[in-house]
N, C-alpha and C positions, 0 to 999 in steps of 0.2 A: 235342740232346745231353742225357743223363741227368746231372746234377751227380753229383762224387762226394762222399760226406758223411762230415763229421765230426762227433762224440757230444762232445759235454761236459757230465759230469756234474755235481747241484748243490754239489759239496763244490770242484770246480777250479773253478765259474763265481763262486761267491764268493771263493776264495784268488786269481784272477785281478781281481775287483772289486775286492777290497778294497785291492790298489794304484794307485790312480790314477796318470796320468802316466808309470807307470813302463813297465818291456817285459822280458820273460825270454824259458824255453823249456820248450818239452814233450815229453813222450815216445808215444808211441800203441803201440794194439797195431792192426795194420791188415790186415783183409782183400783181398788182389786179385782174388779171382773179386769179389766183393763191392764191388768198391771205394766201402768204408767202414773208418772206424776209428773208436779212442774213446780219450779222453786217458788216462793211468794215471800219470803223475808230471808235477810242473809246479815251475816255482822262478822266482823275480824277483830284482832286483838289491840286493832287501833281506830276501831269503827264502833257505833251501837246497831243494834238490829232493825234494820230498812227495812221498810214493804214493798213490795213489787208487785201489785194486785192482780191478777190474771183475766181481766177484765175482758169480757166477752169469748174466752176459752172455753173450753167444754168442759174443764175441771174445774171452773170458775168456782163452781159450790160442791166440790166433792170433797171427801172429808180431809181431814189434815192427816197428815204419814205420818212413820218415823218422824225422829227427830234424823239430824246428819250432819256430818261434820266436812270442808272443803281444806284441801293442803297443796302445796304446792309440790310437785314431788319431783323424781330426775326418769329418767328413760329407763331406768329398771323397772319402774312402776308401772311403764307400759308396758314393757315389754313380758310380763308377766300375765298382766289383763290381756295381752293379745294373746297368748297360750291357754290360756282358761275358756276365755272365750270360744277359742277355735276350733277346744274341745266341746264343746257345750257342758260345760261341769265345772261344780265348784270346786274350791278348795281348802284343805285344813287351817283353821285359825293360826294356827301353831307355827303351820310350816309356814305363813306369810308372816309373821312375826319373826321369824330367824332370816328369812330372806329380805326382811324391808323392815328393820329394827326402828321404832321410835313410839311415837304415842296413838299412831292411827288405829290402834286394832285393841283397844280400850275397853272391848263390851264388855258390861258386867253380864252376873247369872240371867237367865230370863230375859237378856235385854235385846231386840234387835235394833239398829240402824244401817245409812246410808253412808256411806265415806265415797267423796269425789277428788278427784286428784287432777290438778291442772300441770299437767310438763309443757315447761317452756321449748319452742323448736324455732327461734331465731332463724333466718327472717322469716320462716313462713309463722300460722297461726298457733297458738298452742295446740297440745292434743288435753282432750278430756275425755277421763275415764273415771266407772264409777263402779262400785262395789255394794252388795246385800251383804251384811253384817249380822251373822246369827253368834251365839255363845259356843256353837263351834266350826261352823264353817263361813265361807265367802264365796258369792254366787256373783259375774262379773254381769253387769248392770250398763245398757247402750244409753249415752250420752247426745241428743240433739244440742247443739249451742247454735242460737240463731249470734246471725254474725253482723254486721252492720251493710255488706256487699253480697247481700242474698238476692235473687231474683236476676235480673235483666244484668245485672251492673257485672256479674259473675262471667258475660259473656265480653267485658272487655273493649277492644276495639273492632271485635267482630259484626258490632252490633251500634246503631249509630245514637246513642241514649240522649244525648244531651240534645241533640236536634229532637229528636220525639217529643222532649220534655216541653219544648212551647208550643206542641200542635194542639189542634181546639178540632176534631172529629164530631158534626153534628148529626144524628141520626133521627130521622122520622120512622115511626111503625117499629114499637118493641113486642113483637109477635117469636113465630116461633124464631126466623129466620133473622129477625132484627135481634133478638135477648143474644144469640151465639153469633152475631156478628160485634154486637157491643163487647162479650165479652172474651172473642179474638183480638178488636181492636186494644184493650186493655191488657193485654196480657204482650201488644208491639211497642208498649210504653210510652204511649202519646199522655199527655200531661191534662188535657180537660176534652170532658165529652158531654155532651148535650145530648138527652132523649125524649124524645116526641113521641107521644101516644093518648088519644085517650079513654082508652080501653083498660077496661080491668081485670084482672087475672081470674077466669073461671076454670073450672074443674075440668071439660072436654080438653083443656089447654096442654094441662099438666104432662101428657103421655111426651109430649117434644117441644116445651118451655126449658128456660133456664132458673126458672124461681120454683120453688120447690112449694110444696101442699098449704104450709103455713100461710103464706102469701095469699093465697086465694079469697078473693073481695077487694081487693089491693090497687089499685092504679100501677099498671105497669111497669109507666116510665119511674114512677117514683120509688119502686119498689126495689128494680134494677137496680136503681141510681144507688140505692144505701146496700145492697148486695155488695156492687164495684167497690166501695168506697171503703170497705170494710177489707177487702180481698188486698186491694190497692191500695195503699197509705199514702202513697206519692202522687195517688190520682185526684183530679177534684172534678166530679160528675153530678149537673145539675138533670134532676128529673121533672118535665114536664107534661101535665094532664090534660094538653091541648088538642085540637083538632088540625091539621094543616090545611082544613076548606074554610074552616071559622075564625079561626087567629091567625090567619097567616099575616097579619102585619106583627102583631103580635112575636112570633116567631120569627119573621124575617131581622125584627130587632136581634131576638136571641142571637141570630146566627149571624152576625155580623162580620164577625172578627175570626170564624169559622173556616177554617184551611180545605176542608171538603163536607160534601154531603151524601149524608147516603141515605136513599130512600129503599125501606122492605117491606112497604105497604100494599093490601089487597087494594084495587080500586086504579081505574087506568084514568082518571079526574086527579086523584092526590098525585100519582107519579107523575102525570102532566103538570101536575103543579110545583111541585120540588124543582124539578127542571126548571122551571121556569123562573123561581126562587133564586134558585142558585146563580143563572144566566144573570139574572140581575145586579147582584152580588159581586161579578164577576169572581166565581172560584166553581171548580170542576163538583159536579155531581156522578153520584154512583148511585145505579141501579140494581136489585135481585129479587129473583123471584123463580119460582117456578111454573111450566107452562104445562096443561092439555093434561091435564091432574096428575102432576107430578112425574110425567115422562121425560122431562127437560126442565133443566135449570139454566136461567139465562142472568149474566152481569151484562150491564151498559155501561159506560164512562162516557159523560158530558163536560167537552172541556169548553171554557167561555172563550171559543173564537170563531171567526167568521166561516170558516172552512169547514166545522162542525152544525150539524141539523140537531133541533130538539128531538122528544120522543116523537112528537107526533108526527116529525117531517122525515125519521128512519122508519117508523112502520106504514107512511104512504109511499116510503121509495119503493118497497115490495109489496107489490099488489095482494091484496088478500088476507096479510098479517093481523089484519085488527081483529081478525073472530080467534089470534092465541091471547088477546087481552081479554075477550069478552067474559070469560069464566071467573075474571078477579071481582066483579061484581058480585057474586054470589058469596056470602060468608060461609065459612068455617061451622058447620054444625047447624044447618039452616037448610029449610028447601028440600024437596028430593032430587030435585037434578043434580046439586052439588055433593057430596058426599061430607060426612064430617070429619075423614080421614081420607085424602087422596095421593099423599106422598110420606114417607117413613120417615121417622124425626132425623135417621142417621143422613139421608138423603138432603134432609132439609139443612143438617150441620154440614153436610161439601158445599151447597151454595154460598151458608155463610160467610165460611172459612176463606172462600176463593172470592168471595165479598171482599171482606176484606182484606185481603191480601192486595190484592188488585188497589183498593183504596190508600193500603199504607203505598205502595207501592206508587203512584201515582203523586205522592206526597216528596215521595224523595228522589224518584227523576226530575222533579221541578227545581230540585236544588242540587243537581250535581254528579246524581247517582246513578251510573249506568247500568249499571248490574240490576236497575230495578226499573230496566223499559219493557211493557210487556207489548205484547207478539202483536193488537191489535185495539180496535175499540167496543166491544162486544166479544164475548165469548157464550157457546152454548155447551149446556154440559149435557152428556148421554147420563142419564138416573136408571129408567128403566125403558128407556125408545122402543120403539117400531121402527122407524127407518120411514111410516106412514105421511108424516108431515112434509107440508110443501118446503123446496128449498130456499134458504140452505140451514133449516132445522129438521132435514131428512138421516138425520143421526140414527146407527143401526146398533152402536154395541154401546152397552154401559161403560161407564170412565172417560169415553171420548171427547174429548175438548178441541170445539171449532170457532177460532179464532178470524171477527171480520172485520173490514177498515170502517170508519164511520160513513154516514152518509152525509152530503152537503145539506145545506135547508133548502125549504123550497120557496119557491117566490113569494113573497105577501106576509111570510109566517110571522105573528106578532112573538111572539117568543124570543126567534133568533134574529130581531131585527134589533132587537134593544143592541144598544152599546156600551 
């Protein structure tokens, strides 16, 4: 048997902590195909009934539940709910009333409710458990309580949160490869992100987008941006419907104060232009894309130093390489030379992913972190190779990742002469 759940958000799980000993009631908004709810008004015996509005929940307007009542109870009360449970089976009114004597098990004729039970478990969190309240049985009810140390924070000192929280990650091109790198980068707990695009979300899009059907007509970046924002509460993501050939002063403001860049644009002009941005800037740029429709996936890292070449000064140190850019010209869903599908969205989310990885990563070797130097400046990923391409993108199996050192600039290059 599938429990049916109940939500309690962190604003009732505190106004319900914060009276010990006592016991009140609540109100739900409750789904039945679903059978799920989530608390939306709660009051104690020294409290009035608060709202807690469910705002932008998915039960936000489904109808109101039972009524239910909230008690503080001891470890028999769980230890009971954990037997019932385990069984999938309810149990006799009766016989919890002789086993847990007091005023919880109340229901009149005809009447059903909720009864939630919070046991204190000193020092760790309470446990909560809930119960279906019929005129003669009790059916044990799974409790979500969102907690105030949910998400990233859960992982402690494993994970370096407080530093993430003032990075500023700016991103050009929220396509397929840019929307699942933004929302890797978000998910590494960097504190503000900047997105660049000004492109609208059409329908060929949707089969490997991160914004969903509704979206569509939408600007991009600004569509992401309240996607993030909503997913992320601690994040703050500005969305921009700019061009990086036409605003790019414009944008260069934006990105000022910007700890890296990462460019996931079709078009070998804009990613020669981010680089170039960024080298200004003095702060590291990142590269991704896929080459030779979709048989390779390639990251760059452009770090702003002298020993490092732009793009354009690593694809002339290899003779020949400029005809794996030539294909970004051609849009997505245009043309018959291009195809409007030439790589599989899952294929297109490894690039992201190792996008950004590589870019947090990049982030926090600058500040200390050894455990996060990667192998090289450039990696190419095997998607679905031939082995056919000149070296050293003669990758033969899928999964392969070929790690290379950067290459120096070349003489004259206005790019990497800036200082």
């Amino acid at each position: 048997m599938t429990l049916a759940r109940l939500l309690i958000p962190s604003d009732v799980r505190r106004a319900i902590e914060s009276e010990p000993g006592s016991d009140g009631v609540f109100t739900l908004r409750w789904s039945a195909p679903d059978r799920c709810g989530i608390v939306v008004a709660s009051g104690g015996r020294t409290s009035s009934m608060t709202p807690f509005p469910a705002t932008g929940h998915f039960l936000q307007y489904a109808d109101f539940g039972p009524q239910g009542s909230w008690h503080h109870g001891t470890d028999e009360h769980s230890t009971i709910w954990r037997e019932a449970a385990g069984r999938g089976c309810a149990i006799d009114v009766e016989e919890l009333r002789q086993r847990l004597p007091g005023d919880l098990w109340h229901v009149g004729s005809g009447v059903a409710y909720f009864v939630l039970i919070v046991t204190p478990r000193p020092p760790e969190a309470p446990e909560w458990t809930a119960w279906a309240v019929s005129e003669e049985q009790a059916t044990p009810v799974g409790v979500d309580v969102e907690r105030d140390d949910e998400g990233l924070a859960t992982l402690g000192d494993h994970w370096p949160n407080d530093r993430m929280k003032t990075k500023h990650v700016a991103i050009v091109g929220i396509g397929s490869i840019g929307s699942a790198t933004a929302q890797a980068i978000a998910n590494h707990g960097v504190g503000r992100l900047t997105l660049v695009d000004p492109d609208r979300l059409e329908f060929h899009n949707l089969v490997r987008h991160q914004l969903p059907r509704s979206d569509v007509g939408r600007h991009k970046a600004v569509a992401l941006a309240e996607k993030l924002e909503k997913s992320f509460p601690d994040l703050s993501v500005q969305g921009m419907a700019k061009n990086v050939l036409w605003n790019t002063d414009e944008i260069r403001d934006a990105f000022s104060d910007a700890d890296v860049i990462i460019g996931a644009t079709d078009g070998v002009v804009p990613r020669r232009t981010i680089v170039h941005i960024a080298r200004r800037l003095g702060i590291p740029a990142m590269l991704g894309c896929v080459l030779l429709d979709g048989a390779l996936g390639e990251i760059m890292r452009f770090r702003p130093v002298q020993s490092h070449g732009c793009l354009e000064c690593r694809r002339r140190a290899t003779a020949g390489l400029f005809a794996l850019d030539a294909s970004m010209e051609n849009p997505y869903g245009t043309g018959s030379a291009h195809l409007p599908m030439t790589a599989i969205g899952t294929d297109l989310e490894i690039v992201a992913r190792l996008l950004a990885k590589a870019s947090i990563s990049t982030l926090l070797e600058a500040e200390g972190f050894s455990d996060q130097r990667l192998p090289g400046e450039s990696a190419i990923v095997g998607l679905r190779p031939t082995g056919a391409a000149p070296s050293p993108y003669d990758i033969s199996r899928a999964g392969d990742i070929r790690w290379l050192p950067a290459d120096p600039p070349l003489e004259g290059c206005p790019t990497c002469s800036i200082t």
